[in-house]
C-alpha positions in Angstrom: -88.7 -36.8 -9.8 -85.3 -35.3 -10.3 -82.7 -37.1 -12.6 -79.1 -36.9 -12.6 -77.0 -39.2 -15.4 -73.4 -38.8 -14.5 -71.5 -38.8 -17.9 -69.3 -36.8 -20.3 -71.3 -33.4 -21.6 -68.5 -33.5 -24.9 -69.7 -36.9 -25.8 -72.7 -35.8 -27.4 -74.2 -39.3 -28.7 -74.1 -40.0 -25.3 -76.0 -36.9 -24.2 -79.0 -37.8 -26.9 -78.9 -41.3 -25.2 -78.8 -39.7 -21.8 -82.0 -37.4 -22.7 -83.6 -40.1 -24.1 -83.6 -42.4 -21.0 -84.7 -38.9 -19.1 -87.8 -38.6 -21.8 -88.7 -42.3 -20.9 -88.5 -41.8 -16.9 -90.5 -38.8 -17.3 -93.2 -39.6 -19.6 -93.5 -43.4 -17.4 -93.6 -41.3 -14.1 -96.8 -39.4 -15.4 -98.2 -42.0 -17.4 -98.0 -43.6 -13.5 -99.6 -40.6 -12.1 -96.5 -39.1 -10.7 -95.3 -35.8 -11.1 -91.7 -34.4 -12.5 -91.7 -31.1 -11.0 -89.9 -30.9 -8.2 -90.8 -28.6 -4.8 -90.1 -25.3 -6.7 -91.9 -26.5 -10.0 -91.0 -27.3 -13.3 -87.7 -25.8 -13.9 -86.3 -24.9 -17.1 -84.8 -27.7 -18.2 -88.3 -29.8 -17.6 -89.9 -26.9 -19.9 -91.0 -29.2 -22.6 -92.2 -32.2 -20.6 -94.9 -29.3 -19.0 -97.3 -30.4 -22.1 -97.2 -34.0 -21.5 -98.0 -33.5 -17.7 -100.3 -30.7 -18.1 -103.4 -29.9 -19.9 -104.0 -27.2 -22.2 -106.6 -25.5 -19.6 -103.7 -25.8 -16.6 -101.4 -24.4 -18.5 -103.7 -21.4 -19.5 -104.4 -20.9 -15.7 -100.9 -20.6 -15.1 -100.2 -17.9 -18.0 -103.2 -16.0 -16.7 -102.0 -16.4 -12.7 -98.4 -15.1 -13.9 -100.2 -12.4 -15.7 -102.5 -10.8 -13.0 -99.2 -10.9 -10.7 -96.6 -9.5 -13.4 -98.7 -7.5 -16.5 -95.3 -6.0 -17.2 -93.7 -9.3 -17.4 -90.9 -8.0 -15.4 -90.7 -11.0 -13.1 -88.4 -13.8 -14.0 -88.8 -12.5 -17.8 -87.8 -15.1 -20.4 -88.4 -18.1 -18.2 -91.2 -20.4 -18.4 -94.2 -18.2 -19.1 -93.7 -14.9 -20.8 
């Protein structure tokens, strides 16, 4: 699912009131079984919903995958899985 809340990014009881209707959508769209990575993945700013949609044992596959395919850690470094 992607989410986009027009408003004013100064107003910043606003933005925590913003993020907190995002936290709801999210965590209702997986308790539903949905997903809210989009067609190229998680994204950065999804980063710390990744736990709530995915277990412990994905998200080790997915450190491992990144690490047989970069063991310098040169690709996309800093990003989701260092």
């Amino acid at each position: 699912i992607h989410t986009n809340i027009m408003c004013d990014k100064r107003d910043k009881e606003l933005m925590k009131r913003v993020w907190d209707a995002v936290s709801e959508i999210f965590r209702f769209v997986i308790d539903i079984g949905g997903t809210i990575s989009g067609e190229h993945g998680i994204g950065i700013t999804k980063q710390s919903y990744l736990r709530i949609e995915k277990s412990r044992v994905e998200i080790d596959v997915y450190k491992k995958i990144k690490l047989l395919f970069d063991p310098m850690g040169i690709m996309n470094p800093g990003k989701i899985f260092t």
